[in-house]
C-alpha positions in Angstrom: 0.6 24.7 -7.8 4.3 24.8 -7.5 5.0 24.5 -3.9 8.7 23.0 -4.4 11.7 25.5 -3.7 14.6 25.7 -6.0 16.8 23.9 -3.9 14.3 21.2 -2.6 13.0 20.2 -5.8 14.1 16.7 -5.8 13.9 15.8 -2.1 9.9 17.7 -2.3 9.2 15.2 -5.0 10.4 12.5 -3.1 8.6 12.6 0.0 5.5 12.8 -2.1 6.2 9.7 -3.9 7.3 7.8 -0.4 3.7 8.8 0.9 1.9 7.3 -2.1 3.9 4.1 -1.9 3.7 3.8 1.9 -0.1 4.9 1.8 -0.7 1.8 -0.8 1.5 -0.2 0.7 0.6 -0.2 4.0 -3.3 -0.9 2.9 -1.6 -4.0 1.3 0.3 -4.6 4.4 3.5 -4.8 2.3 6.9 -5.6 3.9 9.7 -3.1 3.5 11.4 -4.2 0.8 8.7 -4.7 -1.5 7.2 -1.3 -1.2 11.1 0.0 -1.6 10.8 -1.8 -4.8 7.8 -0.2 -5.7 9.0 3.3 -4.7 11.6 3.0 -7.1 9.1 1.8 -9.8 6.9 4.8 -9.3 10.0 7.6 -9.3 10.9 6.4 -12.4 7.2 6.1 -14.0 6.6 9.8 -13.0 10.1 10.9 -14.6 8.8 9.1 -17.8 5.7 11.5 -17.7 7.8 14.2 -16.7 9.5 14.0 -20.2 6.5 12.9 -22.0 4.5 16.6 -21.4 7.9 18.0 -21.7 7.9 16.7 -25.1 4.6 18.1 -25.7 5.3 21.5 -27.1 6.6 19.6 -29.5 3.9 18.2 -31.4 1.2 21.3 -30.3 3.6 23.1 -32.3 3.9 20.4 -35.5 0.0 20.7 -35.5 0.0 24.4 -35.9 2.2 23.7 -38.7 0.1 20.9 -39.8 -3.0 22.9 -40.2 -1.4 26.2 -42.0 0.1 23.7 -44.7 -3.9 22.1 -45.0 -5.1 25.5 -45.3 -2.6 26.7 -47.9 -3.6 23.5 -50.0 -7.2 24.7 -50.0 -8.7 25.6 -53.5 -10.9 28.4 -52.1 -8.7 30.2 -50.1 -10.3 32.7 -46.6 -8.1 35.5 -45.6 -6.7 33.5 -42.8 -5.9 30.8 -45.4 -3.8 33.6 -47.3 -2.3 35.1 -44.3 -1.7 32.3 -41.4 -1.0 33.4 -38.1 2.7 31.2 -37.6 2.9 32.7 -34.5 2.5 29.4 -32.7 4.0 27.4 -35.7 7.1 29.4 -34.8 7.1 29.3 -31.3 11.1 29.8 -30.5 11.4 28.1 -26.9 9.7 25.1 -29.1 12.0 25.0 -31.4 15.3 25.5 -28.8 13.4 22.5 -26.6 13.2 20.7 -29.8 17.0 20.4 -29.6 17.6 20.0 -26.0 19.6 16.6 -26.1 19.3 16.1 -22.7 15.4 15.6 -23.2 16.3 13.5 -26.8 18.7 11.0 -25.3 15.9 10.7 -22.6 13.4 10.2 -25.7 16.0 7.8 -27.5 16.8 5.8 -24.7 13.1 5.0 -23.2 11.4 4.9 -26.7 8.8 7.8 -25.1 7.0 9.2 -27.4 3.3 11.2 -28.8 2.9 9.4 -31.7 1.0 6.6 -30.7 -1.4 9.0 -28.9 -2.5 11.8 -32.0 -5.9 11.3 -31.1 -5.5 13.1 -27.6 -2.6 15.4 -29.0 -5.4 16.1 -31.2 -7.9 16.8 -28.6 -5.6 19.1 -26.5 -4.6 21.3 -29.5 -8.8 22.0 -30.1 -8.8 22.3 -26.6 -5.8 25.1 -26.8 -7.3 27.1 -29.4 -10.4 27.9 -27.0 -8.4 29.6 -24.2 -8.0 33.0 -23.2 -4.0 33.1 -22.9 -4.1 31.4 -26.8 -5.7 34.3 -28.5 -4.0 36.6 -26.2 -0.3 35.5 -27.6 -1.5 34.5 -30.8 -2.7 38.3 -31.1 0.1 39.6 -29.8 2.4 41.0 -32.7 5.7 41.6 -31.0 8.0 38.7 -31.1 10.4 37.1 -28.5 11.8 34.3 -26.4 10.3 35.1 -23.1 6.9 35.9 -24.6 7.3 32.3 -26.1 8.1 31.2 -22.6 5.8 32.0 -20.9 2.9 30.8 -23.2 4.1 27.1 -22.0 4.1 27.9 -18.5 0.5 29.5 -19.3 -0.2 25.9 -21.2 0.9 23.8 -18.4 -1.2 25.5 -15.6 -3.8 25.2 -17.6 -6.8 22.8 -15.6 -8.7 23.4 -18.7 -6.3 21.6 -20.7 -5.4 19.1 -18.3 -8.7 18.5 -17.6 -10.7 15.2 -16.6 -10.4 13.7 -19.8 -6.6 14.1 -19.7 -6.7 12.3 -16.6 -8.5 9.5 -17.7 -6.0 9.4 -21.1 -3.5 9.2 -18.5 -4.9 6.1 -16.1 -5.2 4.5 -19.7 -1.6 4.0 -20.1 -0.4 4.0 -16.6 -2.4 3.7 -13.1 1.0 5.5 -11.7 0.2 8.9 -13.8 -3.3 9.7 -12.6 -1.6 10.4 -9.5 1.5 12.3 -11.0 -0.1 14.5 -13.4 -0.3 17.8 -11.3 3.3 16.9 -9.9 4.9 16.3 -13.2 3.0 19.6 -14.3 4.6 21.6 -12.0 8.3 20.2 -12.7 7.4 21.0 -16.1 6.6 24.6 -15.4 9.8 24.8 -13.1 12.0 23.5 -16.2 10.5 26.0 -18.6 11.2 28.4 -16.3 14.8 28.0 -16.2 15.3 27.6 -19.5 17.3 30.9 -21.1 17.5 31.7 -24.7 20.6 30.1 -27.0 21.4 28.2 -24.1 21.0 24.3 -24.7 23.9 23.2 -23.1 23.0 24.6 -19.4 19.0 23.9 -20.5 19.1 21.1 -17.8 16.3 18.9 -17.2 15.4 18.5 -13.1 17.5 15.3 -11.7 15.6 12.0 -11.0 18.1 11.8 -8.1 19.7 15.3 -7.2 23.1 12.8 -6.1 23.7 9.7 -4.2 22.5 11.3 -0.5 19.1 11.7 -2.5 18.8 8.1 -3.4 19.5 6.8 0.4 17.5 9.6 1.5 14.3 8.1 0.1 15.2 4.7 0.4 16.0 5.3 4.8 13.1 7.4 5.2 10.5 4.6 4.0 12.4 1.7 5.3 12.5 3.3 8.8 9.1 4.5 8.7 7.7 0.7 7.9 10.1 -0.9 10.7 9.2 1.4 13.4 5.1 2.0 11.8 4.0 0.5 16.0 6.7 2.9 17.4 6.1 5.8 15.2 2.1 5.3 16.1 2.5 5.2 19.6 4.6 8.4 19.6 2.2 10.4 17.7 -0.7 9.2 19.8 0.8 10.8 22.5 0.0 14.2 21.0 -3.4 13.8 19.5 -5.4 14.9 22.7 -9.3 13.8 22.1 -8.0 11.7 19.1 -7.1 8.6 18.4 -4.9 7.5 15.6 -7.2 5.0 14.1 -9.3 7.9 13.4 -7.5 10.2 11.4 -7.1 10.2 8.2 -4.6 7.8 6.4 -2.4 10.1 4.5 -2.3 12.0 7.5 -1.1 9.3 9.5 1.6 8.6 6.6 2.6 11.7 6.7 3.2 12.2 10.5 5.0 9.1 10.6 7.7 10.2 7.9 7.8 13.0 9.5 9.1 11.7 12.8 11.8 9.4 10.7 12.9 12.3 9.3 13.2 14.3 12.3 15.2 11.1 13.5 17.1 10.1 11.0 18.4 12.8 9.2 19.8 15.5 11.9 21.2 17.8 8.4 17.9 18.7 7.5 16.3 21.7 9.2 13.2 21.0 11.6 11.3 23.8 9.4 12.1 22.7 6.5 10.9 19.3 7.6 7.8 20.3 9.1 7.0 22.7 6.3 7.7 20.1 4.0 4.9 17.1 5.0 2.5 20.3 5.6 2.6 21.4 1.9 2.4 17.8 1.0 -0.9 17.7 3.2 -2.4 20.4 1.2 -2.0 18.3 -1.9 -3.1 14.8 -0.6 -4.7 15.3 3.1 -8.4 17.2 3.8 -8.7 21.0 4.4 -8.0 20.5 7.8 -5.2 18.5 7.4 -2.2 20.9 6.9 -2.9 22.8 10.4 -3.5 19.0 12.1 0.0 18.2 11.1 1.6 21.6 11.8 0.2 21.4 15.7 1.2 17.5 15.9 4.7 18.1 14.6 5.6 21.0 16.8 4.2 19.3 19.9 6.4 16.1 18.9 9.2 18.6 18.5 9.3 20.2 21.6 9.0 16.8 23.3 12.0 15.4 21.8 14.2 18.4 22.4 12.4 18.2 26.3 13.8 14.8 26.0 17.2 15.3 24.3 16.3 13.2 21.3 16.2 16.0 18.7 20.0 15.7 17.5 19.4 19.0 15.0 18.4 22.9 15.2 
């Protein structure tokens, strides 16, 4: 799932939320600035469900503790009533994510939060108690951070959990998430995993906008590729041999073309890590021929422009 390198975290997430816009917006036959408006839109509806499952430890962990203070209330009492696994009610990376401020001033400031959903909070929790990896940790007697750790990552890469149903939750409150859920998953998992133990003030959560250069990256890359879309076409029909660009996929198209901007615009980035970029993207969004289409398009467009002397970068 997580195809996103440390240090191309944010600028990985951003080319993926161009393509959606441009893909949608270019169906609409939107002008520039309106699918710039509604890139910015979508960024900051996927960083709102970025916190919202960060926050969701959270209340899996107040409905352990939820149904060992039910049990202890019962008249007639089973062993496990008597002797409640807290295991999960205890969960330490919960409780050090439970006073990250960085994810509570997020909270505070956006009004996010679970409570109007308990139903499917609820429904995941059931859900939780079925898997493998749950009665593996719950069952496991020694005690520590890590071990606490990684039972979130385990959580979050869970399909089981995040299943079709969650999906549907999802459309429900936003048409954005249905498409960020497995993106927003996977910056989850990359947050967990950087967290360290009695550390709250370096427990970062992952930049909207890594700085300034990341914003007018973005912002350049879709405006160039929907001013030059006839120009950007006609190059990349030059390479596609028996096909033609009207028959290839959309999102493939979408992606070519932002490739080439980038390849134009922005002569600091690295051809590979270009190329290798919009192929990984392919893999998410394109068919299972897509990534090797792109690959063989983009070097061929590559070695033309450096033929040419308009590759101004190594």
């Amino acid at each position: 799932m997580d195809f996103f390198s440390e240090f191309m975290i944010t600028r990985a997430l951003l080319r993926t939320k161009a393509a959606q816009v441009l893909y949608a917006g270019f169906s609409a036959q939107n002008d520039w600035k309106t699918i710039d408006n509604e890139l910015i839109f979508s960024i900051n509806r996927y960083y709102d469900l970025y916190h919202l499952l960060l926050l969701l430890p959270l209340e899996i962990v107040k409905m352990a503790q939820k149904s060992i203070q039910i049990s202890s209330k019962k008249l007639i009492k089973s062993e496990e009533d008597l002797k409640p696994n807290k295991k999960l009610a205890k969960n330490m990376y919960a409780e050090q994510l439970a006073k990250n401020q960085f994810l509570l001033d997020y909270k505070e400031k956006f009004g996010l939060s679970w409570l109007p959903y308990e139903k499917e909070v609820t429904r995941i929790f059931n859900i939780l108690k079925e898997q493998d990896f749950y009665t593996k940790y719950m069952n496991f007697t020694k005690n520590s951070f890590e071990e606490d750790k990684k039972f979130w990552i385990d959580f979050f890469n869970s399909d089981e959990i995040f299943n079709e149903d969650f999906e549907e939750f999802l459309e429900e409150i936003s048409i954005y998430w249905i498409d960020d859920e497995l993106l927003a998953r996977s910056f989850v998992v990359k947050t967990i995993s950087m967290h360290k133990q009695n550390d709250n003030k370096k427990d970062k959560i992952l930049p909207l906008f890594k700085d300034a250069e990341d914003k007018r990256f973005v912002s350049e890359l879709v405006k160039s590729v929907v001013e030059n879309n006839e120009q950007y076409a006609l190059l990349i029909n030059n390479f596609l041999l028996n096909w033609q660009i009207e028959r290839i996929t959309k999102i493939d198209v979408v992606l070519l073309k932002m490739a080439v901007a980038e390849l134009k615009l922005f002569p600091n980035i690295p051809v590979n890590v270009t190329i290798n970029e919009y192929i990984e993207i392919s893999k998410f969004y394109g068919t299972e021929k897509s990534s090797t289409f792109i690959n063989g398009v983009l070097d061929n467009i590559v070695k033309r422009m450096k033929e040419t002397g308009t590759l101004y970068k190594n």
